[in-house]
C-alpha positions in Angstrom: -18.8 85.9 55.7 -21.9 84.6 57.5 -22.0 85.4 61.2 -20.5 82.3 63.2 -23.2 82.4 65.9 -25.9 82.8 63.6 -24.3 79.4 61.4 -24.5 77.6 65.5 -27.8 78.5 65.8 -29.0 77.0 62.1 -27.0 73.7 62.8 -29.1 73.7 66.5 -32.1 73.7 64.3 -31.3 71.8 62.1 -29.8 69.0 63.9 -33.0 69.2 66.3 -31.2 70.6 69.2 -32.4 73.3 71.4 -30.5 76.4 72.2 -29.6 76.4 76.1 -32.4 77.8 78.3 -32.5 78.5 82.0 -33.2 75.6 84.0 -36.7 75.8 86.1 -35.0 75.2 89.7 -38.5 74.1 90.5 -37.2 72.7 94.0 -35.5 75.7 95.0 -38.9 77.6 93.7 -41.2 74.6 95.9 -39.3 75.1 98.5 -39.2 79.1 98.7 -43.0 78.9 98.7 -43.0 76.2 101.2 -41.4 78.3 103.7 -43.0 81.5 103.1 -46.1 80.2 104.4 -44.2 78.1 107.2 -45.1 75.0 106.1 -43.8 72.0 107.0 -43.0 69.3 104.1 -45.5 67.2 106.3 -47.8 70.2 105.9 -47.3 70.3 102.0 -47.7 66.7 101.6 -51.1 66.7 103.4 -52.5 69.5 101.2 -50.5 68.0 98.0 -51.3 64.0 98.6 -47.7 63.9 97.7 -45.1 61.7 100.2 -43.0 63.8 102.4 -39.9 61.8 100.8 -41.1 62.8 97.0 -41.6 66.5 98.1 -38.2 65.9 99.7 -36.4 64.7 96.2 -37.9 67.7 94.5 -37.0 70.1 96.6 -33.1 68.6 96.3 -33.5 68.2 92.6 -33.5 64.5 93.2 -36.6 63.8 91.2 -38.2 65.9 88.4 -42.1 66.1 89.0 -44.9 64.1 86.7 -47.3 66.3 85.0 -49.7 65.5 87.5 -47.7 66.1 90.2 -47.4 68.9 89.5 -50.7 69.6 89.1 -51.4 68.5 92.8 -48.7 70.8 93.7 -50.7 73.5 92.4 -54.2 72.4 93.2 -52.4 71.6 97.1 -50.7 75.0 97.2 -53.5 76.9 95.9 -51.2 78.9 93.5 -51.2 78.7 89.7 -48.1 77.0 86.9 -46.7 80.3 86.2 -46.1 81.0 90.3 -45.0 77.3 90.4 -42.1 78.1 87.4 -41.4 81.6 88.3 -37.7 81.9 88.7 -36.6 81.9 93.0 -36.2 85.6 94.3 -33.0 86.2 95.5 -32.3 86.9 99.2 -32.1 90.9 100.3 -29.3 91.1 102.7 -30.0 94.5 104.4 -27.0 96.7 105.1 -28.0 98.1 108.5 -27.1 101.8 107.2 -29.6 104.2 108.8 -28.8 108.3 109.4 -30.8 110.2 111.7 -31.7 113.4 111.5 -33.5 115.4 114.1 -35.6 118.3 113.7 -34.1 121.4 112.6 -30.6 119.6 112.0 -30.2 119.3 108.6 -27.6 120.7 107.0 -28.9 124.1 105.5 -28.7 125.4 101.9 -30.7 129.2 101.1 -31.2 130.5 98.1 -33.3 133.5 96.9 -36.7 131.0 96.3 -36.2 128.2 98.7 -35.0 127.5 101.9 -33.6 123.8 101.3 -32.6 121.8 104.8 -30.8 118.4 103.1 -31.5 115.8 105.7 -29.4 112.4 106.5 -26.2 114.1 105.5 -23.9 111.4 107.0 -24.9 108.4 104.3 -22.8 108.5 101.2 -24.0 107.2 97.9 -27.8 107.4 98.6 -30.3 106.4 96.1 -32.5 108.8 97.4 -32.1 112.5 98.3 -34.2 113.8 101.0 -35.1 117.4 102.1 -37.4 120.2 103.8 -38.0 123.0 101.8 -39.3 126.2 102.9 -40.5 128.2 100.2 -39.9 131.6 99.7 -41.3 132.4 96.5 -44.2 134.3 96.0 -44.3 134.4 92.2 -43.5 132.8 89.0 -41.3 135.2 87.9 -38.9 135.0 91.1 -37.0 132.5 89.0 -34.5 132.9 86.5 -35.8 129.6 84.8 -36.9 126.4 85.8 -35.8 124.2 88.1 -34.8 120.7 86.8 -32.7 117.5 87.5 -32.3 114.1 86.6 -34.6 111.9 87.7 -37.7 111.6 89.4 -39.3 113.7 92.5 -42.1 113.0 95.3 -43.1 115.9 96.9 -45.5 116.8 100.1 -46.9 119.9 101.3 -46.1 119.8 105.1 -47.9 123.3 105.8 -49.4 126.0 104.0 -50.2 126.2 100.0 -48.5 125.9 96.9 -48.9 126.9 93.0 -47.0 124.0 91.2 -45.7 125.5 88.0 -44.4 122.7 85.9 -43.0 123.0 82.0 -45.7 120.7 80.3 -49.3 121.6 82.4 -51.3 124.2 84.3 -50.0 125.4 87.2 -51.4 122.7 90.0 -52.6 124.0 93.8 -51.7 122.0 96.8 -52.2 122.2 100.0 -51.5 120.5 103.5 -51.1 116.6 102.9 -51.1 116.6 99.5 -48.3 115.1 97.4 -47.4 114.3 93.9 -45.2 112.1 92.1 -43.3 113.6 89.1 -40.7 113.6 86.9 -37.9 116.3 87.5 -36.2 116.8 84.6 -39.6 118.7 83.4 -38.9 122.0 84.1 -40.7 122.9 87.8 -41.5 125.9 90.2 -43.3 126.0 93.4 -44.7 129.5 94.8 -46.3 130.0 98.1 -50.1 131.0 98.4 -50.8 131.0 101.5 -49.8 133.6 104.4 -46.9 131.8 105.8 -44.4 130.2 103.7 -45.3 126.9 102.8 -43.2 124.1 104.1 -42.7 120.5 101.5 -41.0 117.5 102.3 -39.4 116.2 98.7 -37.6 112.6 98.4 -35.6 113.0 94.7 -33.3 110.9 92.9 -30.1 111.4 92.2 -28.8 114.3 90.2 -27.9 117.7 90.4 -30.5 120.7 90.4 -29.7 123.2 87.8 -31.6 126.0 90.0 
């Protein structure tokens, strides 16, 4: 039997009728970008020519817009029809979480290659996962096999010198302030070059390390 949803949409075309779309909520969108730049609708109908009270109506979905007002809505605004249609962005509420950490109190976790100190322990259900890692490796072969996890992984060099070993390119040297942006499931390995053991601040996505 033919799909019933695919028989609705045939009779929509035939019959001339379009399927239901997303309405433009071209007020709402007016007046996001009226208030982003603090304007006043006195200040919009000066650059637009429009009347306060038309702006006004559009704004409350009272009146849809000619095609030429709309065109001195962009010309006025000095924004193009695609910023004009875009959808409205929807409001961040922030949460007010925050987790403070200071220096040498993070929660310590050794292991025979790094030297991991987890930091803003008290959040639950972060998005990110930050950390200081001194590391103790001096050689490739110091590891079993590569580190890996899901995700993604920025990582800075705080102090000292690194050889980044990583599954799919040459082993990559950094050194104080540099950083790089990867992706963590590919196998990885840092090793310490320089005198001292080098010290990296990494900020990872969720997952678990398998290392």
């Amino acid at each position: 039997m033919p799909d019933t949803t695919d028989q609705d949409a045939a009779l929509r075309i035939a019959s001339g009728r379009k399927p239901f779309v997303e309405p433009l909520r071209l007020g709402d969108r007016l007046r996001e970008i009226r208030l982003s730049n603090q304007w006043t609708l006195e200040d919009v109908s000066l650059r637009t020519g429009l009347a306060r009270s038309t702006l006004s109506k559009i704004e409350n979905d009272q009146l849809s817009p000619t095609f030429t007002a709309v065109q001195k809505l962009i010309a006025g605004l000095g924004i193009d029809l695609p910023q004009l249609l875009s959808p409205p962005r929807q409001q961040v509420r922030a949460t007010g979480r925050r987790d403070l950490t200071r220096r040498d109190q993070g929660e310590q976790h050794p292991t025979p290659t790094y030297e991991h100190e987890l930091l803003s322990c008290e959040l639950a259900q972060k998005r990110m996962i930050p950390f200081k890692t001194i590391v103790r490796a001096r050689r490739f072969e110091d590891f079993n096999e590569w580190v890996r996890h899901d995700g993604e992984e920025f990582l800075m060099i705080l102090a000292g010198e690194i050889l980044l070993y990583t599954e799919f390119y040459e082993p990559l040297r950094l050194e104080s302030g540099d950083s790089i942006y990867f992706d963590s499931a590919m196998g990885h390995a840092l090793v310490s070059t320089s005198a001292d053991d080098a010290m990296v601040l990494s900020v990872c996505t969720r997952g678990e390390a398998t290392v």
